[in-house]
Steps between C-alpha positions, in 0.01 A plus 500: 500500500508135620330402759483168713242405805652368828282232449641378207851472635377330821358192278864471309818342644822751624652460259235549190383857689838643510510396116135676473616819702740550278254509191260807686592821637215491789363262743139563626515412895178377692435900550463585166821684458743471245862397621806530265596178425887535574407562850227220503786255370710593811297440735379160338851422500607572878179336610621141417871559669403445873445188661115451593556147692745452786822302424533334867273460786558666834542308815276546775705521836310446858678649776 
């Protein structure tokens, strides 16, 4: 059973943990539980797909 800490995949790039999930069947979360890593991977994965910063800034109208 391999095994990889949160902590360790929050100090690599993206791209590098996905490569690194890949390698271990578990992740060990902040709560001390063991997540499998497929599911880990997906969720790294849909995390970087939405926007965090607003494309265009919104007018301010007096009446």
């Amino acid at each position: 059973m391999r095994v990889v800490s949160i902590y360790e995949l929050r100090r690599l790039p993206r791209r590098s943990a996905l490569e690194r999930l890949k390698r271990v069947d578990f992740v060990l979360d902040e709560e001390a539980t063991l997540v499998p890593s497929e599911e880990f991977s997906r969720i790294l994965e849909n995390s970087g797909s939405v926007h965090k910063k607003l494309t265009h800034k919104h007018k301010v109208v007096r009446a």
